[in-house]
N, C-alpha and C positions, 0 to 999 in steps of 0.2 A: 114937501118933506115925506120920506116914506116910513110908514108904519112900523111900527117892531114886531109886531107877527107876518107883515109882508115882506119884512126883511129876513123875519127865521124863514120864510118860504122860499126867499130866493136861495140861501145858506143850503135847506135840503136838498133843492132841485140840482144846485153846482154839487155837491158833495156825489148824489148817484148820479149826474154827468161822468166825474170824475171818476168813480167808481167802475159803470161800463165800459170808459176807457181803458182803466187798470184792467179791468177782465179781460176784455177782446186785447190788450198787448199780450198780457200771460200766455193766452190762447195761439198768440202769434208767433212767440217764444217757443211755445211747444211744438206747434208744428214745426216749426223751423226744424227743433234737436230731433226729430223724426227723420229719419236716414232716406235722403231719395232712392231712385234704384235708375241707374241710365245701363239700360238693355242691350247691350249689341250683338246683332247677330250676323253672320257673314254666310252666304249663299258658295256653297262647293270648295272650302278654304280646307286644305290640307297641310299643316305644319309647314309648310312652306316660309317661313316664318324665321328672322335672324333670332329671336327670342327661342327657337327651337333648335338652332343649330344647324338652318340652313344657311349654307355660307353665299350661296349667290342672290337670295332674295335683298330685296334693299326695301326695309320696314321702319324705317328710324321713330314712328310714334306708338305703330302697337309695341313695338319693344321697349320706351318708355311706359307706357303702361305696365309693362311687367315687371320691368324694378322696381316698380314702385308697388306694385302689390305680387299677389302670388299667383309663378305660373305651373300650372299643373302640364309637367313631361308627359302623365299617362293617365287623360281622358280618353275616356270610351263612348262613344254613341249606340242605344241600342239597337237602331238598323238604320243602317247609311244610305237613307232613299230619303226626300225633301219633306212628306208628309207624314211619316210616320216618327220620325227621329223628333220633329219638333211636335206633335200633338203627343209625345211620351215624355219630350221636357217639359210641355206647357199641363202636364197632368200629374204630371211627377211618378207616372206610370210605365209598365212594362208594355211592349206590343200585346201581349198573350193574353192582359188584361183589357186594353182598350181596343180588341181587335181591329187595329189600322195595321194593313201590310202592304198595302198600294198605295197610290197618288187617288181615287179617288173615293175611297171610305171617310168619314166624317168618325171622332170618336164619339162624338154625343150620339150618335145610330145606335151605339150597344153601351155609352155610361151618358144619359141626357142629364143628368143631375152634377156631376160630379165638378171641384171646385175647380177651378185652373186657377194658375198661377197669378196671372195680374188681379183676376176677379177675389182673391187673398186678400191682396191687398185691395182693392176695392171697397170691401166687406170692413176692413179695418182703416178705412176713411182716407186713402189715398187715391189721387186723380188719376187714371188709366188711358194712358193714350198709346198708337202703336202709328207708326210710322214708316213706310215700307214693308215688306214683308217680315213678318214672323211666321203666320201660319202660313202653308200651302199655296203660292201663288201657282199658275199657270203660268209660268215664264215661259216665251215672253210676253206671251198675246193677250194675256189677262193683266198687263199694267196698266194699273190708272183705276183697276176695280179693287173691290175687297176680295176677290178670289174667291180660294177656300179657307174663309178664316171665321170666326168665331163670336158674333157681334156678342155676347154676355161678357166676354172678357177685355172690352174694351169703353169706357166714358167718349173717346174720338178715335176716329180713324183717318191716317191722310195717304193719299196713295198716289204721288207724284209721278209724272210722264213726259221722258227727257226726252231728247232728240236719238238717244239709242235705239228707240220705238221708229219714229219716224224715218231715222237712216238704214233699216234694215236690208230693204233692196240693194245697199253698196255692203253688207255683210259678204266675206267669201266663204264659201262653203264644201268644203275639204272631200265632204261624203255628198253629194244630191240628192242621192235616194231617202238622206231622213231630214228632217228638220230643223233647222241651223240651233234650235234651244237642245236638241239629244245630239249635236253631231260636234265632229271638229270644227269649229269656227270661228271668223274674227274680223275685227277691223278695227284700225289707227283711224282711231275718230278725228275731226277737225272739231274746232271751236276750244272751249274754258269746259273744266272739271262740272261746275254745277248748271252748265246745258244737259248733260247727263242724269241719267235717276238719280245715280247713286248720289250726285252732287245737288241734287236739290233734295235728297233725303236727310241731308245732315244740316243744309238751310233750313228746311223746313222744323228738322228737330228741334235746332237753337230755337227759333222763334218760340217752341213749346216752353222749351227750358225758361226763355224770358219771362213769358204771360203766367210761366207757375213757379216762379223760385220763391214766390212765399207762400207756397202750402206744400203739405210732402206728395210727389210725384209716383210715380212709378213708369217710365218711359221706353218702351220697346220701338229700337228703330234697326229695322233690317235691310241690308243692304244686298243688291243683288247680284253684282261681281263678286268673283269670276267666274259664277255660273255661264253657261254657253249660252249665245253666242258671245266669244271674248272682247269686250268691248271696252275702249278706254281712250283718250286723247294721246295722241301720238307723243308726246313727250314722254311718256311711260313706255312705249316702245323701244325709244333711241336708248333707255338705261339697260338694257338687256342684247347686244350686238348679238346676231344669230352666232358669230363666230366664235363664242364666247360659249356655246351650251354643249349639251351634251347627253344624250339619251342614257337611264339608268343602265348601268350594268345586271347582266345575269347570267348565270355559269353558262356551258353547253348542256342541252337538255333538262333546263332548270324544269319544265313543264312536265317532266316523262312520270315523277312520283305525284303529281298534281292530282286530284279526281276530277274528273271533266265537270262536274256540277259549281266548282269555285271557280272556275269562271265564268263571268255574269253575259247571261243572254243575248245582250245588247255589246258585248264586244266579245265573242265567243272566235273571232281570227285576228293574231296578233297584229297589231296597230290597223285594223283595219284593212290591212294590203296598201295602207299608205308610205309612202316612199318616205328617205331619210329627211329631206330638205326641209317637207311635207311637217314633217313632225315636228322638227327644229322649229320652225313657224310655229306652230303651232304652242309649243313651251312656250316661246318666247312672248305670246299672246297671253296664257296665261299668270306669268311673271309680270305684265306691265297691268293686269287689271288689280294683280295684290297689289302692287304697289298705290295704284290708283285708287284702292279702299283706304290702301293705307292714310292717304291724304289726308279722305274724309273724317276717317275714325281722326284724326289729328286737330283736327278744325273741330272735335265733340269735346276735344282733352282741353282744346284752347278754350273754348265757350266756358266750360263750367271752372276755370278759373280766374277768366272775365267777368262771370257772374256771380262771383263768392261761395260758390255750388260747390267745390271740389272738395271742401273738408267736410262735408257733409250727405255726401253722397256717393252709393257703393256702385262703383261699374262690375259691370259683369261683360265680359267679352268672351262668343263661342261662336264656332261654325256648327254646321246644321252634323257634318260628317268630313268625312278626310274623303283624300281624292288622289286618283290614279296617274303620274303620267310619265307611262308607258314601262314599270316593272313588272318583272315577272315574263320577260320579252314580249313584249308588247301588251298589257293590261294598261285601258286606259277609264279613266272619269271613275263610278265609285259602283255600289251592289256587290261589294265582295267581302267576305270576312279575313281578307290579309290585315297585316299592320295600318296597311297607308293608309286603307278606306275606316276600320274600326277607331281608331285614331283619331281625334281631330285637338284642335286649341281651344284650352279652358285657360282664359284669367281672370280673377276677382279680384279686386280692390277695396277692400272696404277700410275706412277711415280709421275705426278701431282697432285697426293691425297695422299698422303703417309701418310699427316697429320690426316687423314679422316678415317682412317682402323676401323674394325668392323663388329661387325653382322648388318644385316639388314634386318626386321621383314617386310618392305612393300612387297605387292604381285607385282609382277614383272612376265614376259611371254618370252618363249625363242625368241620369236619374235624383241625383244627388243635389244639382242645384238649385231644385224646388226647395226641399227642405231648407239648406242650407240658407237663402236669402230670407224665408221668411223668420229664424231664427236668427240671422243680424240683425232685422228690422224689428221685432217684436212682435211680429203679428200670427195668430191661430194661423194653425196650417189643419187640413185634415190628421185624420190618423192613421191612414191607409195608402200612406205616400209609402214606393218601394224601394227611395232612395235610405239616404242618411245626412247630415248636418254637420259639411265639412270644416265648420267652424273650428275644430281643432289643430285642422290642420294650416288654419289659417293664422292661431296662435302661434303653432311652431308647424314649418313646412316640413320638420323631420320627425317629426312625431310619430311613435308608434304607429301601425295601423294594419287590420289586419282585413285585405278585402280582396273580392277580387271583382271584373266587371267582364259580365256577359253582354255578346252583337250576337244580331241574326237576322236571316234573308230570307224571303220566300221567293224560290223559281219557280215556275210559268212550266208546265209539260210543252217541251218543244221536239223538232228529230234527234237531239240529244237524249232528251230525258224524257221517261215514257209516261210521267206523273208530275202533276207538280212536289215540287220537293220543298222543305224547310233546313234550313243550314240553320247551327247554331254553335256559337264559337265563347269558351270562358279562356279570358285572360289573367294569368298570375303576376307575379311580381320576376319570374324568371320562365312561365310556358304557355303557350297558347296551344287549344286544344279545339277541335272540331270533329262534326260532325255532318254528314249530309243525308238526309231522309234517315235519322235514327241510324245509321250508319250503312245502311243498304245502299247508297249511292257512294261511299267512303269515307276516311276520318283524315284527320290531319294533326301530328304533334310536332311542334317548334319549339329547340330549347334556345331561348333567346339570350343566354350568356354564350352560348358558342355560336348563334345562328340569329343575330339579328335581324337579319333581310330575308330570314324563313325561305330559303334554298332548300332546306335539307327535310325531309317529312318523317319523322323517327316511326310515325306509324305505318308507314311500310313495312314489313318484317320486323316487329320493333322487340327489341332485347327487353331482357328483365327488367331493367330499370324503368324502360319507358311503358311496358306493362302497366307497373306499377302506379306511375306518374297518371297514364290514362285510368286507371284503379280508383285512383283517390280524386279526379275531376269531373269523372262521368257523375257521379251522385250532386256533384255541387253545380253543376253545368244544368242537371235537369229539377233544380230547386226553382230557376230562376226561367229558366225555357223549356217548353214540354218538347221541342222538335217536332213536332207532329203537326201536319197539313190543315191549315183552318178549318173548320164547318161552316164559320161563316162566310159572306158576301167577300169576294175578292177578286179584280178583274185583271185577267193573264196578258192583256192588252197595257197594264198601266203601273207594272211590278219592276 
């Protein structure tokens, strides 16, 4: 028979069993209502995109992704080169601040302390994992390593290595003389989607998503189509018939009021002196690897609604920068401050706006989406982030707003240019405005209600009005970029 003070003992002991358990489920519960963050970022993705209003691309999931939350028509990148653009989103910083203006500067070299973006949320108790590229890879010959990326802002790193790597030598290669990752390249791959990086980048993801749908996450998985060389399973191919495309239009002598400093180094003779057929291929390679993202990104939408994930976690979808191919008679891949390259795709989704989805016409700066996610999620951000907290516009997609968003490039002193130069371009809601070396190398103004596809350079002999226009841009243009030629470390080899 048991005692009655061995019996109140056992009474306590089940009571704070019970109790622990009540705490660690509470605990459980909370993490849960803790908003994940699934990350994706797409490697040289230019609006190419049905959600943007290209009518030949064929995207049928990232364009579900965008009804369902909000896509921003007029994202800006602050300089459309791979390592700068994203070590200025993952810092929530300008170039001019973290001085990165090549592929191979580090920003911790000039800000070592400073927080990044997952390591936010790290700090405020979420798991950090990244998954393909985010930061800086050396594509392509750095897959399978951590690159140039950032071990403080990650808890895992996974760096998958598909048969894209290994079938290189059947890569064709349009230019010989450069590297099939800088040049026109491609190949209809043989084999299944996830023999591929990019397809065992979004296998691998899920698996993350599995092993952590019950703690709050924060998931960066970067994909590395359709960066060069263009690679993807021929199925992706056969949706794009070459007879079917058609190189952009541009007036005669669209190039004549151009300054020779906008366009970029590395394609400084239109299309290369590649021939028409040449090029057609070429499109056509890279229409079948968006599509081929597209897949993947499809297969992330599916998972987190397989895993109950999906109302409780904000996707964020961006390319690094927008991409060239072949406007402005023959401008091809990115390094430019026109539309197509300052330009890229921003959507977000977050659960708490669901009611709120849509396009959204305000100009918005990739700077902004640091702020912005750590204000969905609740977590301290710095205070010296140089975006802003697009959350309003996430409430209502038409929502006042009054902004505008500065790109810029640094050229390389080559037989063009006797110095290196900094380009620096602010875009309105109706003008984009530039500059090259402070304007000693030339300017550039596009009124984009009459001149979309910037044909027309008003700052050529420009009348009153456009005076004017440049009058009241130049001051806000250099709030945000000095134009002026770094002091620090910068290699004219890797710009």
């Amino acid at each position: 028979m048991v005692s009655r003070s061995y019996a109140s003992l056992l009474l306590v002991i089940v009571c704070c069993v019970n109790n622990l358990h009540a705490g660690d489920e509470i605990r459980r519960v909370a993490q849960q209502e803790r908003p994940n963050v699934l990350f994706i970022a797409v490697d040289d993705l230019a609006c190419t995109l049905g959600c943007y209003g290209d009518v030949i691309a064929k995207t049928p999931n990232i364009d579900r992704l965008a009804r369902s939350g909000v896509c921003f028509q007029r994202a800006y990148n602050q300089l459309p080169l791979c390592n700068p653009t994203r070590a200025s989103i993952m810092t929530g910083l300008r170039p001019d601040k973290i001085k990165v203006y090549d592929l191979d500067r580090h920003f911790r070299d000039e800000l070592p302390d400073v927080v990044t973006l997952s390591q936010a949320f790290q700090d405020d108790g979420y798991y950090a994992a990244r998954v393909g590229k985010i930061y800086h890879y050396n594509v392509p010959a750095s897959i399978g390593t951590d690159g140039f990326d950032d071990p403080p802002s990650w808890n895992k790193t996974v760096n998958p290595i598909g048969r894209d790597k290994t079938d290189e030598a059947l890569v064709f290669n349009a230019e010989p003389h450069r590297k099939i990752s800088g040049a026109l390249s491609w190949l209809a791959a043989g084999g299944a989607d996830t023999e591929q990086t990019d397809g065992m980048i979004a296998t691998e993801a899920i698996t993350l998503m599995q092993q952590k749908r019950d703690e709050p996450f924060f998931l960066g998985v970067g994909f590395f189509r359709p960066h060069t060389p263009y690679v993807s399973p021929q199925k992706y191919f056969d949706m794009y018939p070459a007879a079917s495309l058609r190189l952009p239009y541009a007036p005669p002598g669209d190039r004549d009021d151009i300054p020779l400093a906008a366009f970029a180094h590395n394609c400084p003779v239109p299309n290369y002196n590649l021939d028409h057929d040449t090029l057609i291929k070429a499109t056509q390679a890279y229409y079948a690897c968006v599509s081929f993202v597209d897949a993947q990104v499809g297969r992330l939408l599916d998972a987190l609604e397989q895993l109950d994930l999906a109302e409780n976690t904000i996707v964020v979808f961006w390319s690094d920068h927008g991409y060239h191919l072949g406007e402005h008679d023959g401008v091809w891949q990115k390094r430019t401050l026109f539309e197509q390259s300052a330009r890229a795709p921003l959507i977000i989704r977050s659960p708490q706006h669901a009611q709120a989805a849509g396009d959204c016409r305000r100009v918005v700066e990739f700077v902004d989406i640091y702020p912005t996610l750590t204000d969905l999620a609740g977590v301290t951000a710095p205070e010296d982030l140089d975006g802003q907290s697009l959350r309003p516009l996430l409430d209502n997609p038409l929502a006042d707003w009054d902004s505008v968003a500065v790109t810029q490039v640094l050229r390389p002193a080559d037989d063009r240019l006797g110095d290196p130069v900094m380009g620096c371009s602010i875009r309105t809601d109706r003008y984009r405005y530039t500059e090259w070396g402070e304007g000693k190398y030339g300017f550039e103004l596009y009124d984009h209600h009459t001149d979309p596809l910037e044909f027309e350079n008003l700052a050529i002999d420009p009348d009153e009005r456009a005076r004017n226009v440049i009058a009241q841009l130049r001051p806000l243009l250099h709030v945000r970029a000095s134009g002026k030629t770094p002091t620090t470390p910068f290699n004219p080899e890797r710009l």
